[in-house]
N, C-alpha and C positions, 0 to 999 in steps of 0.2 A: 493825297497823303501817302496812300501804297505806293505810287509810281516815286515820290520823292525821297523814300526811303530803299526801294528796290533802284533806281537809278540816281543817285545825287548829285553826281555831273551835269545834270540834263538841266533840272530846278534849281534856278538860281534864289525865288521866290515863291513863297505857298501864299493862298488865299482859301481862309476859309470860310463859306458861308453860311449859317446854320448848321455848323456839324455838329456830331454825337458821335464820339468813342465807343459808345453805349447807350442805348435808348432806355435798359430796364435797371430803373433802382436796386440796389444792394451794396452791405458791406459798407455802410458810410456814404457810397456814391449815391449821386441825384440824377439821372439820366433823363428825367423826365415820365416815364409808365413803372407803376407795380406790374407785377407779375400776372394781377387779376383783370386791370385794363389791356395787357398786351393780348391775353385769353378772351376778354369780350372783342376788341376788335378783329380779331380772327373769326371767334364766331356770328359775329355779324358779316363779316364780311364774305362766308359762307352761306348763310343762312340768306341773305338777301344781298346776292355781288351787285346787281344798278342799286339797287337805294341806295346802299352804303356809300359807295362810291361818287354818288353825286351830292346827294342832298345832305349826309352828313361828315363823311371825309373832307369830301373836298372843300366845303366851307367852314367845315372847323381848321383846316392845314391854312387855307388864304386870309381867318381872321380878319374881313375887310367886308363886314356885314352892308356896308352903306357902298359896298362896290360889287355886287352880286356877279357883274361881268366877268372876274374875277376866278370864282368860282367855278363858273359853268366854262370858264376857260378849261381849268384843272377838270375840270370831268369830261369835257373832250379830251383832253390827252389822254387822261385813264380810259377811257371809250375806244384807245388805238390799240389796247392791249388783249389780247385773249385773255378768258377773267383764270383761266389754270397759269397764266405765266404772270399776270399781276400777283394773283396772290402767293406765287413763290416769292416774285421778289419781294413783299411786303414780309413774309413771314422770314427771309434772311437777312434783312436789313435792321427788322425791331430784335433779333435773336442774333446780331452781332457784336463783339467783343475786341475792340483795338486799343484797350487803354495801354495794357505793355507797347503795343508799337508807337505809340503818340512821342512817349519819353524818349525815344528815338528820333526822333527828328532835329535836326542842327542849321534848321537855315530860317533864314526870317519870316514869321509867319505873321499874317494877319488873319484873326480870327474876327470874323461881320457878325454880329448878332442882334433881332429881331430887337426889339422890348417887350415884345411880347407875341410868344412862340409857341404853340400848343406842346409842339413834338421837341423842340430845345429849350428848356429854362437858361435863365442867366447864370445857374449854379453850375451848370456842363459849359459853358461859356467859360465861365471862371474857372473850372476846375481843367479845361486845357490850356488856357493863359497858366498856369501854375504849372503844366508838366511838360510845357514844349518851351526849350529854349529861345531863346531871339526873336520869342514872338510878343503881340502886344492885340489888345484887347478892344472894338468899337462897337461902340451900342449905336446902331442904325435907329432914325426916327421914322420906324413901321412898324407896324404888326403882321402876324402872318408869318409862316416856316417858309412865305418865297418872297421875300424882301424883292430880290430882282424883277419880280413882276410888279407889287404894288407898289414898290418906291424904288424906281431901277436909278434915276437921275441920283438918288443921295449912294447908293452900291457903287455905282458906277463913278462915282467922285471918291468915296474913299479907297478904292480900288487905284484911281489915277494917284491918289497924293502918295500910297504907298509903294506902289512899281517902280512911280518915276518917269 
């Protein structure tokens, strides 16, 4: 979304898959966290970085209980990260703020979303179909913040119908 607003020559088509503008509620908007679950999950995720990380991040973000594989996939990848550089990026990506740039965008977007997203609700889903032009709105049949893992064949088909 930044590179297609910083360069717009370049993106002729955006895709987007589980975004968030904003992860933390306020002011009307539904980002998905209060202010007091963005606070627990930092301090858990201090207070115990492996548990967190495996046993209850990474299988609340995959939301594919009956696919544990899944899971312990995402916690090997988080397991590649030194735990001081995971939790910066965790703590500037739930403490980020793009809604002014979204309304900036002018080229056809498709926004993918979950049905059921721990970290995106369908309301943040909704609420960038409403601020970004020429784009249009798909409810993916998954669960889980990474659709392209547990259902990559149905991503990857609405991904084709709309590139082209």
């Amino acid at each position: 979304m930044l590179a297609a607003l910083q360069a717009p020559q370049r993106i002729a088509k955006l895709v987007l898959l589980g975004a968030s503008p904003r992860y933390l509620n306020g002011d009307g908007y539904i980002g998905g966290f209060a202010k007091k679950d963005i606070d627990e999950i930092f301090a858990a995720a201090k207070q115990s970085y492996p548990g967190w990380r495996g046993a209850s991040f990474a299988s609340a973000a995959m939301a594919n209980p009956d696919r544990p594989e899944l899971g312990r996939y995402f916690t090997d990848c988080l397991n590649t990260y030194p735990p001081e550089r995971l939790l910066t990026v965790l703590c500037s990506v739930l403490q980020t703020d793009y809604r002014r740039e979204i309304g900036q965008i002018d080229i056809p977007t498709l926004i993918l979303q979950s049905r059921n997203d721990l970290f995106v609700p369908p309301a943040t889903a909704e609420y960038l179909r409403s601020q970004i032009r020429h784009s249009v709105l798909q409810l993916i049949d998954a669960d889980g913040h990474f659709p392209h893992l547990s259902a990559a064949q149905r991503v990857i088909g609405a991904m084709r119908s709309f590139l082209g």
